[in-house]
mmCIF entry with sequence, helices, sheets and N, C-alpha, C, O atoms, coordinates in Angstrom:
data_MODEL
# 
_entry.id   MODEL 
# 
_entity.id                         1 
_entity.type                       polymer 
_entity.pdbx_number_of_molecules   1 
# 
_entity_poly.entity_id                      1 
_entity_poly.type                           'polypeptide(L)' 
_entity_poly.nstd_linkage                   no 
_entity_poly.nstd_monomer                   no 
_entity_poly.pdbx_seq_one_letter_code       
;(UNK)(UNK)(UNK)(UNK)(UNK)(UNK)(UNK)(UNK)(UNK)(UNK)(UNK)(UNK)(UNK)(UNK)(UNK)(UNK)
(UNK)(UNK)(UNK)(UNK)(UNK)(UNK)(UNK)(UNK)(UNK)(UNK)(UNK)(UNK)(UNK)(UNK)(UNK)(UNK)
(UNK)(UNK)(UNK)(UNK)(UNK)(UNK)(UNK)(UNK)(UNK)(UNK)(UNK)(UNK)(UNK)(UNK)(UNK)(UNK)
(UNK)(UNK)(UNK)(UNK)(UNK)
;
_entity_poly.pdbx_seq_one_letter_code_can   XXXXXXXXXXXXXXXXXXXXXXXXXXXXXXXXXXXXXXXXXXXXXXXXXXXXX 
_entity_poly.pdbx_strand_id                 A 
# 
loop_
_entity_poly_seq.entity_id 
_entity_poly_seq.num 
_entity_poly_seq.mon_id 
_entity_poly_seq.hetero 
1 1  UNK n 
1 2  UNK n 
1 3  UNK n 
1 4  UNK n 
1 5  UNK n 
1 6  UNK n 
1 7  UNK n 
1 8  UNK n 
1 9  UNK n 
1 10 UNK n 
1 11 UNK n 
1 12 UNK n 
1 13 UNK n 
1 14 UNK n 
1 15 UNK n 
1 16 UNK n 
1 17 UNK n 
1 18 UNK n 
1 19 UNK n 
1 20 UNK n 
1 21 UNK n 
1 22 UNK n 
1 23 UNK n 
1 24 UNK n 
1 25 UNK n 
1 26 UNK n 
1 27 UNK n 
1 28 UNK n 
1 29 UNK n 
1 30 UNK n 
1 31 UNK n 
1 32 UNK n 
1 33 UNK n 
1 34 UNK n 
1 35 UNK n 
1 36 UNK n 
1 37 UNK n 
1 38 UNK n 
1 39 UNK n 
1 40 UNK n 
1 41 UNK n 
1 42 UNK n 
1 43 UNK n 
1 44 UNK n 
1 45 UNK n 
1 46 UNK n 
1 47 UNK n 
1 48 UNK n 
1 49 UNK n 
1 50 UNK n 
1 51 UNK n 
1 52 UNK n 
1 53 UNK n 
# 
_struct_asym.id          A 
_struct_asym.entity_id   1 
# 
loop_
_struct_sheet.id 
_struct_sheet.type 
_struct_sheet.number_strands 
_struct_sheet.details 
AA1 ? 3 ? 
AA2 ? 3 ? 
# 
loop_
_struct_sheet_order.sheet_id 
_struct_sheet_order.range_id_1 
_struct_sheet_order.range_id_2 
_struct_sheet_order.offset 
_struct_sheet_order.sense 
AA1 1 2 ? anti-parallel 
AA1 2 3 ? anti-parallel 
AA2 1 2 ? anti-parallel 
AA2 2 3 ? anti-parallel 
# 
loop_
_struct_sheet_range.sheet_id 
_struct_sheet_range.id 
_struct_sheet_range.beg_label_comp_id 
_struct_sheet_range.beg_label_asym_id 
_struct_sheet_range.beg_label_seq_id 
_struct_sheet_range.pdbx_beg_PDB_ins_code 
_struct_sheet_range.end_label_comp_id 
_struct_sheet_range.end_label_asym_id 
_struct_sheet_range.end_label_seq_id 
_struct_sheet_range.pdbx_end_PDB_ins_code 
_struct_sheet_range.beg_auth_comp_id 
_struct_sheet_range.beg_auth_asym_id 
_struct_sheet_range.beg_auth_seq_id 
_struct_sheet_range.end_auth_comp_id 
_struct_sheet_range.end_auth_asym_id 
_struct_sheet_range.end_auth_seq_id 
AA1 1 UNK A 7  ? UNK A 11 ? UNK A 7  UNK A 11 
AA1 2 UNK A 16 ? UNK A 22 ? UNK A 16 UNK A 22 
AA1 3 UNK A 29 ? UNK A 31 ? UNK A 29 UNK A 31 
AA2 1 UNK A 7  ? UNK A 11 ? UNK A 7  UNK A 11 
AA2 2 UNK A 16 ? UNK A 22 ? UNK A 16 UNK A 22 
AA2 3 UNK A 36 ? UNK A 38 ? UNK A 36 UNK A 38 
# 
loop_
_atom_site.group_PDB 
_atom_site.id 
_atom_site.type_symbol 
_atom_site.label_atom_id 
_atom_site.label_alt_id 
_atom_site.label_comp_id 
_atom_site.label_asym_id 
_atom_site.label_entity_id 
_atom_site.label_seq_id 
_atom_site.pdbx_PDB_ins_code 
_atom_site.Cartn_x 
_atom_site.Cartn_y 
_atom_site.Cartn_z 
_atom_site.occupancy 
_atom_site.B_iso_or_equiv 
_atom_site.pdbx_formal_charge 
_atom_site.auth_seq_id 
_atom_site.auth_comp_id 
_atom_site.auth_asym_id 
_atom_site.auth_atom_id 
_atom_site.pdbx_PDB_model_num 
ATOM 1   N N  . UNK A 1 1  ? 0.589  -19.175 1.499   1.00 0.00 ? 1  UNK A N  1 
ATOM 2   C CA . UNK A 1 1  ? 1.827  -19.917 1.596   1.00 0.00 ? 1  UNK A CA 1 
ATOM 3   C C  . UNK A 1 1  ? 2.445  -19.961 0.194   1.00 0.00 ? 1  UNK A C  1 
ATOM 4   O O  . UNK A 1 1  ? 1.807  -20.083 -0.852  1.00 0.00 ? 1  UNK A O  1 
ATOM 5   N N  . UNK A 1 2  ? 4.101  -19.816 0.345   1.00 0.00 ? 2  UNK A N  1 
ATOM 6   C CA . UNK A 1 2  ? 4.031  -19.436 -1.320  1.00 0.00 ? 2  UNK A CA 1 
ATOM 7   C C  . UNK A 1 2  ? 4.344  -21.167 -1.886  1.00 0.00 ? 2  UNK A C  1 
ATOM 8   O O  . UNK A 1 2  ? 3.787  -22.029 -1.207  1.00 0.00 ? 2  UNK A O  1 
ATOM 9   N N  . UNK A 1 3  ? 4.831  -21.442 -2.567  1.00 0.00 ? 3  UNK A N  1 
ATOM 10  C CA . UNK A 1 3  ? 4.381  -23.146 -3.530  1.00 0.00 ? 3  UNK A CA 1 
ATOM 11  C C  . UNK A 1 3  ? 5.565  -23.579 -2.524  1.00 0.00 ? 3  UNK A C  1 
ATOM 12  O O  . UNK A 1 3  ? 5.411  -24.771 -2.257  1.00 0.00 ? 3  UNK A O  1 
ATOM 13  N N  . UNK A 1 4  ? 6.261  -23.244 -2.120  1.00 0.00 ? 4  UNK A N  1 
ATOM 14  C CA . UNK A 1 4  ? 7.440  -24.123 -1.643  1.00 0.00 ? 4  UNK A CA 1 
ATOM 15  C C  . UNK A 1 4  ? 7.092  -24.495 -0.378  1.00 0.00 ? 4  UNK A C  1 
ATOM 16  O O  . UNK A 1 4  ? 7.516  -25.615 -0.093  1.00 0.00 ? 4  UNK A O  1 
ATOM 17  N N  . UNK A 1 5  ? 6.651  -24.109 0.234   1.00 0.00 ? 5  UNK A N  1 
ATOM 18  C CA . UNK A 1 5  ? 5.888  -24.425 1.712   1.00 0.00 ? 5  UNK A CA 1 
ATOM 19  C C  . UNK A 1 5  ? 6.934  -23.436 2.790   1.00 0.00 ? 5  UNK A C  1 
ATOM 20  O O  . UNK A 1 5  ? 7.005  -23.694 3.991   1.00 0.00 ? 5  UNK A O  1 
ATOM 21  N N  . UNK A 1 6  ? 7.630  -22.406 2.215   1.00 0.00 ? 6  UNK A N  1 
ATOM 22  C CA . UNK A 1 6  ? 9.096  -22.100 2.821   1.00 0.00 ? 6  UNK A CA 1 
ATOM 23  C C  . UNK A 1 6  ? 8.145  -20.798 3.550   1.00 0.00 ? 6  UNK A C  1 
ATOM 24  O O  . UNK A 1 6  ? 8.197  -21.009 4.762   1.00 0.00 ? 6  UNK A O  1 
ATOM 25  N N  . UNK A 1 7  ? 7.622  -20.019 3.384   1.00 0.00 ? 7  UNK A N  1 
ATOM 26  C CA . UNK A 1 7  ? 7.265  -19.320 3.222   1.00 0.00 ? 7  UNK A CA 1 
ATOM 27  C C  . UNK A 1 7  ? 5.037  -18.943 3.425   1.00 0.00 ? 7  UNK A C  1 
ATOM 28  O O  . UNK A 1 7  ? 4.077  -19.497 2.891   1.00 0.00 ? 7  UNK A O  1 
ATOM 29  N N  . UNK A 1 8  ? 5.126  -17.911 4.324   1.00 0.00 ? 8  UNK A N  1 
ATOM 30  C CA . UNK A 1 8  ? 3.563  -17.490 4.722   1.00 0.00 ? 8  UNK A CA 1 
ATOM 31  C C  . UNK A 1 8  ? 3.577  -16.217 4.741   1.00 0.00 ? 8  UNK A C  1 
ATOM 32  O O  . UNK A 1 8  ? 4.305  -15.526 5.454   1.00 0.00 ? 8  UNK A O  1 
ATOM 33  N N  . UNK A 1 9  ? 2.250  -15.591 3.447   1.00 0.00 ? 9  UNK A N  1 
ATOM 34  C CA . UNK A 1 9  ? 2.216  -13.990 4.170   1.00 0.00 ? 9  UNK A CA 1 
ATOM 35  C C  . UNK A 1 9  ? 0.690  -13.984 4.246   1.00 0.00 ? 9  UNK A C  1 
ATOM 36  O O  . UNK A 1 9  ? 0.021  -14.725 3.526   1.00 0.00 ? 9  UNK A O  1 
ATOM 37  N N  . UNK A 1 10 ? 0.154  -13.150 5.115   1.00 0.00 ? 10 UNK A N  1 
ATOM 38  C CA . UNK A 1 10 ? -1.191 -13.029 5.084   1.00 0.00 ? 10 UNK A CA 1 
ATOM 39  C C  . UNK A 1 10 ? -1.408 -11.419 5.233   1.00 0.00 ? 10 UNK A C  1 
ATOM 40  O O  . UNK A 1 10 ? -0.578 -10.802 5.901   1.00 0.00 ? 10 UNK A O  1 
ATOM 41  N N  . UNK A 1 11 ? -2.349 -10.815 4.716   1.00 0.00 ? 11 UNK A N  1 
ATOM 42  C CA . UNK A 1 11 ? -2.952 -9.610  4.376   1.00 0.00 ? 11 UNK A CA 1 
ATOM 43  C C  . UNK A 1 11 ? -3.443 -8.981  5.873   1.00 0.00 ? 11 UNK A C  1 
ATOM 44  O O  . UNK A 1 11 ? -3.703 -9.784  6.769   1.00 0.00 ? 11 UNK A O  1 
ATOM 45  N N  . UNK A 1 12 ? -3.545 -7.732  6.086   1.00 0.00 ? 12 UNK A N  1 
ATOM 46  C CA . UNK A 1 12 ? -4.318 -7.066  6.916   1.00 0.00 ? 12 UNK A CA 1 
ATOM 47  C C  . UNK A 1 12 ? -5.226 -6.256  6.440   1.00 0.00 ? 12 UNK A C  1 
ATOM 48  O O  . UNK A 1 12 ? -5.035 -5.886  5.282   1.00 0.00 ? 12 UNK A O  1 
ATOM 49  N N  . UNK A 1 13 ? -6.262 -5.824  7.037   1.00 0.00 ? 13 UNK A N  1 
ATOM 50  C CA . UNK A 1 13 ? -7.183 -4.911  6.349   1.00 0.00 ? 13 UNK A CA 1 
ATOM 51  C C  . UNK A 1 13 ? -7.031 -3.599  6.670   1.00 0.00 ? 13 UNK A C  1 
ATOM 52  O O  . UNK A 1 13 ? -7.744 -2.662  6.311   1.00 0.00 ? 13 UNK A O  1 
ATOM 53  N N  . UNK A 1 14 ? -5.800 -3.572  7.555   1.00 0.00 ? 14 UNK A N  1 
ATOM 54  C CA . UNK A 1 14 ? -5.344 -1.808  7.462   1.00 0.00 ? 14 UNK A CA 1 
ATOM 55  C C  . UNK A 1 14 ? -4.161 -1.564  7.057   1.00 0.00 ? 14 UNK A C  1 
ATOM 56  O O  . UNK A 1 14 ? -3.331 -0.892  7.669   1.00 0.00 ? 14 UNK A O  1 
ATOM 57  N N  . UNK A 1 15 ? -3.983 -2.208  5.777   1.00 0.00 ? 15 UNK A N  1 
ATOM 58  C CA . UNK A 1 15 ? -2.788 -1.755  4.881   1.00 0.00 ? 15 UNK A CA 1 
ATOM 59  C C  . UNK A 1 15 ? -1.412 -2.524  5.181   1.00 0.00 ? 15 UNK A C  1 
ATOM 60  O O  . UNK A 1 15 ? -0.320 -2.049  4.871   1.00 0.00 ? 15 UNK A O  1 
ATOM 61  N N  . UNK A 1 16 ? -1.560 -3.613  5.740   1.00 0.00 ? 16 UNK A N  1 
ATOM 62  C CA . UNK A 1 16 ? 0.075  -4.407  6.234   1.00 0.00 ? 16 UNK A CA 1 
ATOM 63  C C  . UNK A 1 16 ? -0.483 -5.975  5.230   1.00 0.00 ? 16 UNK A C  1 
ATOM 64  O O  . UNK A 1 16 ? -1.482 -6.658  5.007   1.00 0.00 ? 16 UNK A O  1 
ATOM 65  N N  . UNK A 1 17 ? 0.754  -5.886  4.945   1.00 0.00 ? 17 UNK A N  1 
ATOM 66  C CA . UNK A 1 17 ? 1.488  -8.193  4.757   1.00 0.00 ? 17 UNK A CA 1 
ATOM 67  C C  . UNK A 1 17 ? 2.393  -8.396  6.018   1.00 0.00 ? 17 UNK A C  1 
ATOM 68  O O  . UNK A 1 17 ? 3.416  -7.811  6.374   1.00 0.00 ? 17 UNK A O  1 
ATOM 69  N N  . UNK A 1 18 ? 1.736  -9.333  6.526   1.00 0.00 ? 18 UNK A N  1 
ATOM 70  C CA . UNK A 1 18 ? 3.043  -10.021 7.207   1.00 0.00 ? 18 UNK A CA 1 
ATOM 71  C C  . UNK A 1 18 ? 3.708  -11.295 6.782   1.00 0.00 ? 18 UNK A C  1 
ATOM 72  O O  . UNK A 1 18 ? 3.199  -12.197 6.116   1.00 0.00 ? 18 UNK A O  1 
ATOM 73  N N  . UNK A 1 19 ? 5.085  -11.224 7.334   1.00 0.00 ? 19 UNK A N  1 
ATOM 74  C CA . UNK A 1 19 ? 5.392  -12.020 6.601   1.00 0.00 ? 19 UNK A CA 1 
ATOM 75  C C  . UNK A 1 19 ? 6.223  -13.204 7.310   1.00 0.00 ? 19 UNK A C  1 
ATOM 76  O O  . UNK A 1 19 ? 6.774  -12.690 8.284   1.00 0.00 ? 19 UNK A O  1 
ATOM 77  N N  . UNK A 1 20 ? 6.626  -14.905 7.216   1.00 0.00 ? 20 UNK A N  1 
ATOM 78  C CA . UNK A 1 20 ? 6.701  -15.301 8.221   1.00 0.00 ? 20 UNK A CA 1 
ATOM 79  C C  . UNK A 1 20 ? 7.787  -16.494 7.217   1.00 0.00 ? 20 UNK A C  1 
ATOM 80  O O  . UNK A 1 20 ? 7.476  -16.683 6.041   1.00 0.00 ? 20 UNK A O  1 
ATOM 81  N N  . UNK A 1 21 ? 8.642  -16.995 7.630   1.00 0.00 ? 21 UNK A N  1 
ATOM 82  C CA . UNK A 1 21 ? 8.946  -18.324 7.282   1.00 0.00 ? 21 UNK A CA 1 
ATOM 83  C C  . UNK A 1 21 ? 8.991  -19.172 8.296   1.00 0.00 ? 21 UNK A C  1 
ATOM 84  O O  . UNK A 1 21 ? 9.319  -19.007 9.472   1.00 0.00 ? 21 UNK A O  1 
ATOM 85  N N  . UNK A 1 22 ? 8.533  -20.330 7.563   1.00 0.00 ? 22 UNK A N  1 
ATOM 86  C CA . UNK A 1 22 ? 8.275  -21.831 8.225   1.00 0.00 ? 22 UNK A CA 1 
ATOM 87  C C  . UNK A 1 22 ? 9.729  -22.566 8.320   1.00 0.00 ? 22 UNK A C  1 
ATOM 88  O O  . UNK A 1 22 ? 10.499 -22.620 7.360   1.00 0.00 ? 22 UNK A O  1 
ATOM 89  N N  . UNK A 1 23 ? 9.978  -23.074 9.485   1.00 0.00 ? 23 UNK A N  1 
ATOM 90  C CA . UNK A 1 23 ? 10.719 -23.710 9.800   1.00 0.00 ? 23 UNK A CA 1 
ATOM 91  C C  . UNK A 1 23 ? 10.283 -25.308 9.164   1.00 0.00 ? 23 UNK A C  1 
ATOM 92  O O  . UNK A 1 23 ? 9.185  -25.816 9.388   1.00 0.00 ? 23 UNK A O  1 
ATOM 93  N N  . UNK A 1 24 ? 11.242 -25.889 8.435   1.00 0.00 ? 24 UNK A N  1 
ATOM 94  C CA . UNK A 1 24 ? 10.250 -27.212 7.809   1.00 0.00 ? 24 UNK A CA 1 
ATOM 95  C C  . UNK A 1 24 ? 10.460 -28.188 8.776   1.00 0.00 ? 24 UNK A C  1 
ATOM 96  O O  . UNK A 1 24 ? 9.922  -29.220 8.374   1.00 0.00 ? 24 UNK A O  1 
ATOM 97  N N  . UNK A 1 25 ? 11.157 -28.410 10.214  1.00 0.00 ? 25 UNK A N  1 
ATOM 98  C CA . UNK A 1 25 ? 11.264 -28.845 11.051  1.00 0.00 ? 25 UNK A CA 1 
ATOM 99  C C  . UNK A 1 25 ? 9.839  -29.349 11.663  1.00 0.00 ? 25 UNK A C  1 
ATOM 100 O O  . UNK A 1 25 ? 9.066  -30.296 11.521  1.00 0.00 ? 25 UNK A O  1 
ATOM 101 N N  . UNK A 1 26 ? 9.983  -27.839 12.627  1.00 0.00 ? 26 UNK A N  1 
ATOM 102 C CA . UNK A 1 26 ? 9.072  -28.288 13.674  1.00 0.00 ? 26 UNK A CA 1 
ATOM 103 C C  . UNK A 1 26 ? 7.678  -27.104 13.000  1.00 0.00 ? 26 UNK A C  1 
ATOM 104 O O  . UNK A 1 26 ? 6.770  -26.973 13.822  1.00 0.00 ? 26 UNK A O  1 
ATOM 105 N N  . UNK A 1 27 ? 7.516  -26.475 11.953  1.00 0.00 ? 27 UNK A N  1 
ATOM 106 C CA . UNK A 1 27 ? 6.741  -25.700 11.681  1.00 0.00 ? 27 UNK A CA 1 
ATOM 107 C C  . UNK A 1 27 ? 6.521  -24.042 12.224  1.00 0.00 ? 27 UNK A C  1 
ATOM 108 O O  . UNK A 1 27 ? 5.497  -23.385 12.037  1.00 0.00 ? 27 UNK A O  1 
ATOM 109 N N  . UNK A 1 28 ? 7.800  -23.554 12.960  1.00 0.00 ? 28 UNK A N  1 
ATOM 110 C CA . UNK A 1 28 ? 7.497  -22.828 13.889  1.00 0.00 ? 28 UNK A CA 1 
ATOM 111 C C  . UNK A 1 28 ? 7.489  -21.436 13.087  1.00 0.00 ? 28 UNK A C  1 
ATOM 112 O O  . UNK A 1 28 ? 8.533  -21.612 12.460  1.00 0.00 ? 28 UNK A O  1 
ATOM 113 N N  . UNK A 1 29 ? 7.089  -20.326 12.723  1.00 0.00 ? 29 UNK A N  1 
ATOM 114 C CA . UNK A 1 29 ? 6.487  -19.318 12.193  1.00 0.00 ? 29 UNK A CA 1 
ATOM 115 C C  . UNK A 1 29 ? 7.588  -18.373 12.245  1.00 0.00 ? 29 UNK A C  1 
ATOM 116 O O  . UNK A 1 29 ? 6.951  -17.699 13.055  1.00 0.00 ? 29 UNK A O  1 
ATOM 117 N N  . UNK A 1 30 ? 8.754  -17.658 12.104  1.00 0.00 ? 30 UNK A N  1 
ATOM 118 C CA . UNK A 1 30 ? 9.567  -16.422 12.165  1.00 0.00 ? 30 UNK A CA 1 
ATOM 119 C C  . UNK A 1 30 ? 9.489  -15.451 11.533  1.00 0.00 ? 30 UNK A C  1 
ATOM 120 O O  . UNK A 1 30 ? 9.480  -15.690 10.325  1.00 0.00 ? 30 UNK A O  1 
ATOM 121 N N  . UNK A 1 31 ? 9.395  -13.917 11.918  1.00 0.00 ? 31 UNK A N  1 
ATOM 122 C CA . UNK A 1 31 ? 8.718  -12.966 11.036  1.00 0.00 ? 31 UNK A CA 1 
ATOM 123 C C  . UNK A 1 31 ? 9.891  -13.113 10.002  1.00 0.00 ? 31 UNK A C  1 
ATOM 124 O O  . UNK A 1 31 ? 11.025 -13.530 10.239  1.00 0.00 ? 31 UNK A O  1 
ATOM 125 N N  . UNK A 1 32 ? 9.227  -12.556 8.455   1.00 0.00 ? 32 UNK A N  1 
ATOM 126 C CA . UNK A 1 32 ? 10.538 -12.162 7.819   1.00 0.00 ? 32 UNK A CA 1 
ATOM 127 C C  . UNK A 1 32 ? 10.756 -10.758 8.021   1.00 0.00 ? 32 UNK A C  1 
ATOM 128 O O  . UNK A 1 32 ? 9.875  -9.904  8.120   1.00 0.00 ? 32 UNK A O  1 
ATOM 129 N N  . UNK A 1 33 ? 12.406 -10.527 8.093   1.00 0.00 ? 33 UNK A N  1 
ATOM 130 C CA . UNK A 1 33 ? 13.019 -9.432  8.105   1.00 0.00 ? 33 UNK A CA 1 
ATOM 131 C C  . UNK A 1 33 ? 12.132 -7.962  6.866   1.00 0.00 ? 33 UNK A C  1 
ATOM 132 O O  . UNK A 1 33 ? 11.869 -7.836  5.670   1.00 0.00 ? 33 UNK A O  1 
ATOM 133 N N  . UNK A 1 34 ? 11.994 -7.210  8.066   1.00 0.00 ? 34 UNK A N  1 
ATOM 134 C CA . UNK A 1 34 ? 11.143 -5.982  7.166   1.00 0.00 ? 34 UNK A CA 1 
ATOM 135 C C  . UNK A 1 34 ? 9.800  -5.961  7.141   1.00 0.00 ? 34 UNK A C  1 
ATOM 136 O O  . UNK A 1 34 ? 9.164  -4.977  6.762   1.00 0.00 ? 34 UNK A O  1 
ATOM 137 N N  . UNK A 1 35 ? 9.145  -7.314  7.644   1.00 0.00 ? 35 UNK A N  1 
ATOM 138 C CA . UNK A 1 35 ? 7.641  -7.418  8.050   1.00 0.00 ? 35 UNK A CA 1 
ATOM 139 C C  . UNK A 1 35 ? 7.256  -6.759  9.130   1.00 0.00 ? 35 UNK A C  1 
ATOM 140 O O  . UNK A 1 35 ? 8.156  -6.550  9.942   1.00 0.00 ? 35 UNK A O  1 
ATOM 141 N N  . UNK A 1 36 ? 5.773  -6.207  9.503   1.00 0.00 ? 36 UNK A N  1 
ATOM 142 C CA . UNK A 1 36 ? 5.296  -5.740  7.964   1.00 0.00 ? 36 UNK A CA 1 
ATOM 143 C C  . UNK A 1 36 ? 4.790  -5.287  6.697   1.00 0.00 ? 36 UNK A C  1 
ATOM 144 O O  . UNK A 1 36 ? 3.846  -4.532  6.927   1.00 0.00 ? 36 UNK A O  1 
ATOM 145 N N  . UNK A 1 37 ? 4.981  -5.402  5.527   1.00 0.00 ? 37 UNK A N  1 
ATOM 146 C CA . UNK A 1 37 ? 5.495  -4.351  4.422   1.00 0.00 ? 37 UNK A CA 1 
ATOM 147 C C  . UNK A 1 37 ? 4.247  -3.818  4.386   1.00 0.00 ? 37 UNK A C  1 
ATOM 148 O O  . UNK A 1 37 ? 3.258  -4.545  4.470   1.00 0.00 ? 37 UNK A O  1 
ATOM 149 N N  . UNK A 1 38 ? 4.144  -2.284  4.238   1.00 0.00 ? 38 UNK A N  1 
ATOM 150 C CA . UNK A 1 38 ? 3.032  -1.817  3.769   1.00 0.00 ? 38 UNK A CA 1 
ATOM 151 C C  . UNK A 1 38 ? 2.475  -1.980  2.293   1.00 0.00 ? 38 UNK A C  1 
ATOM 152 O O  . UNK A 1 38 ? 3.043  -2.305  1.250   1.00 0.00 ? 38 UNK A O  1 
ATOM 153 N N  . UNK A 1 39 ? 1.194  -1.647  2.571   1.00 0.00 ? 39 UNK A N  1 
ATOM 154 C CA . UNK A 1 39 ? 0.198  -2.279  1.231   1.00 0.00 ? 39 UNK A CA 1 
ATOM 155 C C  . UNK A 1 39 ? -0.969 -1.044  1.477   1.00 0.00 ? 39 UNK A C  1 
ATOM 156 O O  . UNK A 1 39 ? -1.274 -0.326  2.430   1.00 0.00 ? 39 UNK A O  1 
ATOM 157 N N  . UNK A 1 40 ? -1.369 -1.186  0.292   1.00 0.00 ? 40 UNK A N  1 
ATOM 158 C CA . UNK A 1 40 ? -3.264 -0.817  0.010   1.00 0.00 ? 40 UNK A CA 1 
ATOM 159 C C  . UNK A 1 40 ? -3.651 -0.578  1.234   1.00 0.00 ? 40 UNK A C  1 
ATOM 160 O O  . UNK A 1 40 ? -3.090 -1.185  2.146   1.00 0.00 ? 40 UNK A O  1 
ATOM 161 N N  . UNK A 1 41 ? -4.798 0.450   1.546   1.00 0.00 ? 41 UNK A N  1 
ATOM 162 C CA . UNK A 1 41 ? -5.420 0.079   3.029   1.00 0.00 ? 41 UNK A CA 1 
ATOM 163 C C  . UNK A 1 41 ? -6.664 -0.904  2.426   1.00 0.00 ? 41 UNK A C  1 
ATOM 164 O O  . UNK A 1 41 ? -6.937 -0.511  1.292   1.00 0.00 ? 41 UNK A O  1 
ATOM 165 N N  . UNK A 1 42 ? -7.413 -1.934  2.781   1.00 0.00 ? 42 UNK A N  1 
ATOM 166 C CA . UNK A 1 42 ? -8.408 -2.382  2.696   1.00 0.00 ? 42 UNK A CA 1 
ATOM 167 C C  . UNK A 1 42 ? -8.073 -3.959  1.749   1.00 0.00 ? 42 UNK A C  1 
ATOM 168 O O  . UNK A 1 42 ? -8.627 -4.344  0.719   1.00 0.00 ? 42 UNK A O  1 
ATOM 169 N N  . UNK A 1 43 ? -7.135 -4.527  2.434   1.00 0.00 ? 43 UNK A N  1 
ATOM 170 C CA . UNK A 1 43 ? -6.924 -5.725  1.769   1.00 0.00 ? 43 UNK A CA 1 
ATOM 171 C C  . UNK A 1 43 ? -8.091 -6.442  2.081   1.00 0.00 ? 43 UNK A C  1 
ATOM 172 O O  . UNK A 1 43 ? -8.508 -6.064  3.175   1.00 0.00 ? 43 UNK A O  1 
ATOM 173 N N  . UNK A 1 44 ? -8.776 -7.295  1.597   1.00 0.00 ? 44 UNK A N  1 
ATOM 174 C CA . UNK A 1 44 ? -8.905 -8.492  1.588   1.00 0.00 ? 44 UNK A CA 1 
ATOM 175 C C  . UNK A 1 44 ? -8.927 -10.106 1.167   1.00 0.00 ? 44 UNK A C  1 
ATOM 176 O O  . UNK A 1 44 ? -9.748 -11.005 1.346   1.00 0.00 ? 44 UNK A O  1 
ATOM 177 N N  . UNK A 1 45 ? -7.503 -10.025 0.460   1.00 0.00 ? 45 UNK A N  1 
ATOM 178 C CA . UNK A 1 45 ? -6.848 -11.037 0.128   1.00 0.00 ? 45 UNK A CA 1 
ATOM 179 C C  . UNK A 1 45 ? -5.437 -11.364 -0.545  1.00 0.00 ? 45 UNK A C  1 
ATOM 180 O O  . UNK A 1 45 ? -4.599 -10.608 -0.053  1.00 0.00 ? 45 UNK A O  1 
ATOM 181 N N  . UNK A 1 46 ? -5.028 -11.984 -1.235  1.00 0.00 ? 46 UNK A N  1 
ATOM 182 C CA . UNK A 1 46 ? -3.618 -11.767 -1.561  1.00 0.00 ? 46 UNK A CA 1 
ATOM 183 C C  . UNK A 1 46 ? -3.428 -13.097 -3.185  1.00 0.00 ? 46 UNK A C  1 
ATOM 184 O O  . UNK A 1 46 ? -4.397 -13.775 -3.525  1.00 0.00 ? 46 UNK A O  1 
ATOM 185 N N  . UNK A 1 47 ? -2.665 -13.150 -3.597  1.00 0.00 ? 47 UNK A N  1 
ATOM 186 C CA . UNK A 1 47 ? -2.401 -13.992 -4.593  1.00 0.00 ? 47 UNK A CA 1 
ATOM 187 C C  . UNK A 1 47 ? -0.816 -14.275 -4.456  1.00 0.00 ? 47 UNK A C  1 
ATOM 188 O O  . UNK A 1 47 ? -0.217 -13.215 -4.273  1.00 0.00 ? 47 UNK A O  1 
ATOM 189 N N  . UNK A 1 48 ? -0.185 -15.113 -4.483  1.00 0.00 ? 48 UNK A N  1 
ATOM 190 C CA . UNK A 1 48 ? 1.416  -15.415 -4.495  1.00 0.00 ? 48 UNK A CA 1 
ATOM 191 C C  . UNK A 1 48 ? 1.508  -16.356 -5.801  1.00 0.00 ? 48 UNK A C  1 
ATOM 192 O O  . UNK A 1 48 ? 1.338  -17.574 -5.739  1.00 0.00 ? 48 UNK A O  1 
ATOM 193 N N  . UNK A 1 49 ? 1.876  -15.461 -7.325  1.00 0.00 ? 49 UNK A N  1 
ATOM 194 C CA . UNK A 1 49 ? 2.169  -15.966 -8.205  1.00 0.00 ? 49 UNK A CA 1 
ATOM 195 C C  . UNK A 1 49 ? 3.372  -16.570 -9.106  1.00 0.00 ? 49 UNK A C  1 
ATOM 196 O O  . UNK A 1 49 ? 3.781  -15.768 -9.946  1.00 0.00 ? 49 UNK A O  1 
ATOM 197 N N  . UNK A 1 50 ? 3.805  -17.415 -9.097  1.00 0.00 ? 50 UNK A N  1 
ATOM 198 C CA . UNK A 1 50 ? 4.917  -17.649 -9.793  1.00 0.00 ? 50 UNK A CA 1 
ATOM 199 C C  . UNK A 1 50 ? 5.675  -17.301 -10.795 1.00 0.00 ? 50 UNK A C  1 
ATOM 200 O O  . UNK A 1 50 ? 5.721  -18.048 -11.771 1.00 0.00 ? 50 UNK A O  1 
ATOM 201 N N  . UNK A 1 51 ? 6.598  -15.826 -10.764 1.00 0.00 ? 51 UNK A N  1 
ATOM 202 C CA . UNK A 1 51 ? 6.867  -15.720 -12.772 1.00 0.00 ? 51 UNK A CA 1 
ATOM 203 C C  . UNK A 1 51 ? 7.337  -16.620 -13.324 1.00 0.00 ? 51 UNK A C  1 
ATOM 204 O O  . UNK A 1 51 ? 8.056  -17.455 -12.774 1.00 0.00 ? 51 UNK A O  1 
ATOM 205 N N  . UNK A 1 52 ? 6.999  -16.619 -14.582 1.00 0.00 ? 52 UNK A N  1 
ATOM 206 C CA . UNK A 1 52 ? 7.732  -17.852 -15.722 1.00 0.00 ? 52 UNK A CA 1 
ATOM 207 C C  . UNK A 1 52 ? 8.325  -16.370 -16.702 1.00 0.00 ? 52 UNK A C  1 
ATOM 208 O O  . UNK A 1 52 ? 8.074  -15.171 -16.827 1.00 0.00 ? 52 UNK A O  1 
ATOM 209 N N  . UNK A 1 53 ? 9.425  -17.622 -17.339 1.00 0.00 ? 53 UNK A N  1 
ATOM 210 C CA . UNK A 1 53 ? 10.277 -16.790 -18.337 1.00 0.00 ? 53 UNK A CA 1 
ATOM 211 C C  . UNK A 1 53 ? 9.460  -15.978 -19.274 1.00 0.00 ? 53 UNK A C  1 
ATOM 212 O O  . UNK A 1 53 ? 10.010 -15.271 -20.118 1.00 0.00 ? 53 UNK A O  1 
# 
C-alpha cells in the first residue's frame, strides 16, 4: 500500500504488479489503468519508496 493509503500493488511470481486504488469510502479495490505492468519473472516482494529532493 503506498503511504497515502490511496493506492495497492502486489507482486506476482510470474512477472506481473497489479495494481489497484482504494476507494477511501467504502474500501472497494479498482484496477489501475495499465495493470498489470510487467516485471522480473520471479518476484517475491516489492518495496514502495518515497523520493525526497
Amino acid at each position: 500500500m503506498d503511504p497515502n493509503g490511496r493506492f495497492l500493488y502486489t507482486p506476482s511470481f510470474v512477472g506481473l504488479v497489479y495494481g489497484f486504488a482504494i476507494d477511501a469510502t467504502t474500501g472497494l479495490l479498482t484496477p489501475v489503468p495499465g495493470s498489470p505492468f510487467r516485471t522480473g519473472i520471479g518476484n517475491i516482494g516489492m518495496a514502495i519508496v518515497q523520493p525526497t529532493p
